[in-house]
LOPA-275469 format. One line per field, with one value per residue (C-alpha): residue in one letter; residue number from 0; x, y, z. Coordinates in Angstrom, 2 decimals, padded with zeros to 5 digits. Example, Ala and Ser with C-alpha at 12.3 -4.5 7.8 and 13.67 -1.06 7.14 Angstrom:
residu <- c(A,S) $
num <- c(0,1) $
X <- c(012.30,013.67) $
Y <- c(-004.50,-001.06) $
Z <- c(007.80,007.14) $
// end
This chain:
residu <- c(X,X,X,X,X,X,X,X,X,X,X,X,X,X,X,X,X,X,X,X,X,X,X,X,X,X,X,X,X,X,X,X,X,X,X,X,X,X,X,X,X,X,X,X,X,X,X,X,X,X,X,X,X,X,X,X,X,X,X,X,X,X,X,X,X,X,X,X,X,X,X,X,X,X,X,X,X,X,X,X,X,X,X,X,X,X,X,X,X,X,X,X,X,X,X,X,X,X,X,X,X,X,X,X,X,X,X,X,X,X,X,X,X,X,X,X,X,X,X,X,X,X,X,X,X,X,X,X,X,X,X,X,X,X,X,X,X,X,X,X,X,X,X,X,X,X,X,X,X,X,X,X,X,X,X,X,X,X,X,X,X,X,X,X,X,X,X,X,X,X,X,X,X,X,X,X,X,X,X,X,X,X,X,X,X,X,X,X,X,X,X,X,X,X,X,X,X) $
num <- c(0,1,2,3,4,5,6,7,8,9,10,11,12,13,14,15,16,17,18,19,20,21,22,23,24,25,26,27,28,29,30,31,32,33,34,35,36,37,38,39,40,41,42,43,44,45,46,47,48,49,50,51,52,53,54,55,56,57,58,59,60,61,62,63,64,65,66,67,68,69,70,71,72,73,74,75,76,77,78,79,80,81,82,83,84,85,86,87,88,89,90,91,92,93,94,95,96,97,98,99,100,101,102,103,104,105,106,107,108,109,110,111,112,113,114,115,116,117,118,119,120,121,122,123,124,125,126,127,128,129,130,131,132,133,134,135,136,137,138,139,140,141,142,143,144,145,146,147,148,149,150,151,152,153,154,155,156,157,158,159,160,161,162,163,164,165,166,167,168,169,170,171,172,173,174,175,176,177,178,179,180,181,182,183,184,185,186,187,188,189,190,191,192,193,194,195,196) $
X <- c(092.96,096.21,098.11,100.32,104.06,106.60,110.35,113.20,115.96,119.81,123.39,127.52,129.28,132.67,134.63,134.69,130.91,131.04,130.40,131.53,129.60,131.58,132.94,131.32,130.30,133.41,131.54,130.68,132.26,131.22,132.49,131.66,129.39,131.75,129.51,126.27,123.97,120.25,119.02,120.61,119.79,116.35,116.90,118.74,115.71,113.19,114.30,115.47,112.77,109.71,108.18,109.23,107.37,110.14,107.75,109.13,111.65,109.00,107.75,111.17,112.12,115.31,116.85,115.78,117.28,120.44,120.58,120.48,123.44,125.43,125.71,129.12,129.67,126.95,128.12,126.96,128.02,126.91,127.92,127.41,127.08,129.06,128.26,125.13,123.22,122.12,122.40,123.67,123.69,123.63,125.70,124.90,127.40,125.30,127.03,129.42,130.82,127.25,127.14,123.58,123.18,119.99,119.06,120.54,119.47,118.82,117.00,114.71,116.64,119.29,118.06,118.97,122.49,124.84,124.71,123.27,125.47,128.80,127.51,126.29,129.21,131.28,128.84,129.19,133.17,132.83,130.86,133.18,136.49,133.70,136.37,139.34,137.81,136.31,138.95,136.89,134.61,135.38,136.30,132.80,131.44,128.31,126.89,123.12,120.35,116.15,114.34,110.57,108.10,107.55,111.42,112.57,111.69,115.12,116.54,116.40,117.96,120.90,121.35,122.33,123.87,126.59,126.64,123.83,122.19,118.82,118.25,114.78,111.20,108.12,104.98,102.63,100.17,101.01,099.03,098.45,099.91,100.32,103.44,104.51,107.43,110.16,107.33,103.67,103.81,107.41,107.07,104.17,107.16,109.43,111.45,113.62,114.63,113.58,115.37,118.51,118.32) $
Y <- c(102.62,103.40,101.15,102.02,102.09,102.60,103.41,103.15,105.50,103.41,105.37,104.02,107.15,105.10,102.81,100.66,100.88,097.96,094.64,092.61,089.37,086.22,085.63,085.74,082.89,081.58,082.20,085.47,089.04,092.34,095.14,098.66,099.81,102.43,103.92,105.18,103.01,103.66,100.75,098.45,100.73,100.30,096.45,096.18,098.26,097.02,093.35,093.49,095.69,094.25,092.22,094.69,097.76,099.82,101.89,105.92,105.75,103.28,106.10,108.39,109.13,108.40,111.93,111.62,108.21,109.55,113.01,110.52,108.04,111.18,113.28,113.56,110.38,108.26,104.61,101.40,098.44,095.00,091.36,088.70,085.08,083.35,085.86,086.91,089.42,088.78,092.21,095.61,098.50,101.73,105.08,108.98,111.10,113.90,116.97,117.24,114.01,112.23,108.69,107.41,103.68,104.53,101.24,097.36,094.16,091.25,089.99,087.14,083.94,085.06,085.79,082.91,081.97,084.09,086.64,089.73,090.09,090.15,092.33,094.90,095.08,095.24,098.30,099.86,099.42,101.73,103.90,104.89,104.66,107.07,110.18,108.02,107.52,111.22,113.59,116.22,115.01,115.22,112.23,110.08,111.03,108.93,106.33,106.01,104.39,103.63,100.68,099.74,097.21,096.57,095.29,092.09,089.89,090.04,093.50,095.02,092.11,092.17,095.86,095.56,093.34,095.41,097.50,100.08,101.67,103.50,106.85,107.95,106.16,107.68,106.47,107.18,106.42,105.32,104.74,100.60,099.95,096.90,095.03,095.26,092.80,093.67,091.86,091.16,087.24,087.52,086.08,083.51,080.68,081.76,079.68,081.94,081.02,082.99,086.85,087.53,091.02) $
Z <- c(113.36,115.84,117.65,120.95,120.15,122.53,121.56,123.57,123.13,123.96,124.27,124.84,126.20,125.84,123.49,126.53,127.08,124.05,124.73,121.86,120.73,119.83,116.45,113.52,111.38,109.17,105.68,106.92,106.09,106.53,104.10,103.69,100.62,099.99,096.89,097.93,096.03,096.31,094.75,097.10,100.23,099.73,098.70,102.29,104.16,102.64,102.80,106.43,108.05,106.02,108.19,111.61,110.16,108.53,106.52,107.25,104.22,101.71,100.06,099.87,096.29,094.74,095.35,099.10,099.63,097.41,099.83,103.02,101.48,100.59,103.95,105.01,107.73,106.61,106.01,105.30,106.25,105.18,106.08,103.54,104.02,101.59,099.13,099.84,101.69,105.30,106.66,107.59,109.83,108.59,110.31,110.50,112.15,113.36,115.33,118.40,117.72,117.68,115.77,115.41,114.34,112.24,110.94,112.11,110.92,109.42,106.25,108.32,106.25,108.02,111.60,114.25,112.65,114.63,112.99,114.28,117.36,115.76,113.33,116.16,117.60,114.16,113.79,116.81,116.71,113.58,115.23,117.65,115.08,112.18,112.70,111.62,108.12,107.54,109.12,108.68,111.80,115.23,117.93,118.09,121.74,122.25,120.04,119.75,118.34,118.89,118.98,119.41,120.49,117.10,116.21,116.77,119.84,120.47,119.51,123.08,124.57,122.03,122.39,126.14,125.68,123.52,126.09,125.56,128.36,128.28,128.10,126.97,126.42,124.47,123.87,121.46,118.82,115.33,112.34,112.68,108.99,107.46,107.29,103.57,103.29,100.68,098.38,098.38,099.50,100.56,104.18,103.30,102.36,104.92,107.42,109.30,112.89,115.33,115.14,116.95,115.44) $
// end
């Protein structure tokens, strides 16, 4: 069985294209995971995307997900809530000064607390600064990233409001998977707010 899925393709052209959220929380930081660390990667994608149908990197090997977290201009970024977790957003340089936000969110405790939009914009103000940590790469020019109509109710909303501004849809079919969870059971106790991912 398929299911219809469309995907929405967002851009910033500009530094000044960003439209920064308010402050974040007090007893919440954001720091760079500076080593590449599969093990936590896929702790951080499986645990935020689980219940939004992240499933393309589920079945990637460690060598894969080691490759990805080793490209030159990759970086993760991940705020913490007193010490914890809560989320991240991951960066791929890509060429001609191309910065793709590959993967943003939250793990769903932590959705509805403030969270996600200063951490978007945190993200996205790395994004544009990328070339100032790897002098190797050129000036960021654009700043991109997808989202779908499976994502968070409120993804698309928070998006544009950073700032991004559409520049391609597709539609098409997709295998209709099931939701794994970072678990089996993981979401069946939950009582996350509503997602401001």
């Amino acid at each position: 069985m398929s299911i219809t899925v469309t995907t929405w393709s967002l851009e910033q052209t500009s530094p000044a294209d960003l439209a920064p959220a308010g402050e974040l929380p007090s007893n919440v930081r954001i720091v760079r995971a500076e080593v590449p660390s599969p093990e936590f990667s896929r702790f951080l994608y499986a645990s935020v995307g689980g219940d939004i149908h992240w499933v393309d990197r589920l079945d990637w090997t460690y060598a894969q997900w080691q490759e990805a977290l080793n490209r030159p201009g990759t970086e993760t970024w991940v705020a913490y809530e007193n010490g914890t977790p809560a989320g991240y957003v991951e960066l791929d340089a890509q060429a001609e000064g191309v910065v793709e936000i590959v993967y943003f969110g939250l793990i769903p405790a932590f959705r509805g607390r403030r969270i996600g939009g200063p951490l978007l914009s945190y993200g996205i103000a790395r994004a544009w600064d990328l070339a100032e940590r790897h002098p190797d790469r050129e000036p960021t020019k654009r700043v991109w990233l997808h989202t779908c109509d499976l994502d968070g109710e409120h993804a698309m909303a928070n998006y544009t409001r950073r700032g991004f501004r559409l520049c391609a849809t597709k539609v098409e079919e997709q295998p209709d998977l099931p939701t794994p969870g970072p678990w089996p059971g993981a979401f069946t106790t939950t009582t996350a707010s509503p997602a401001d991912h």
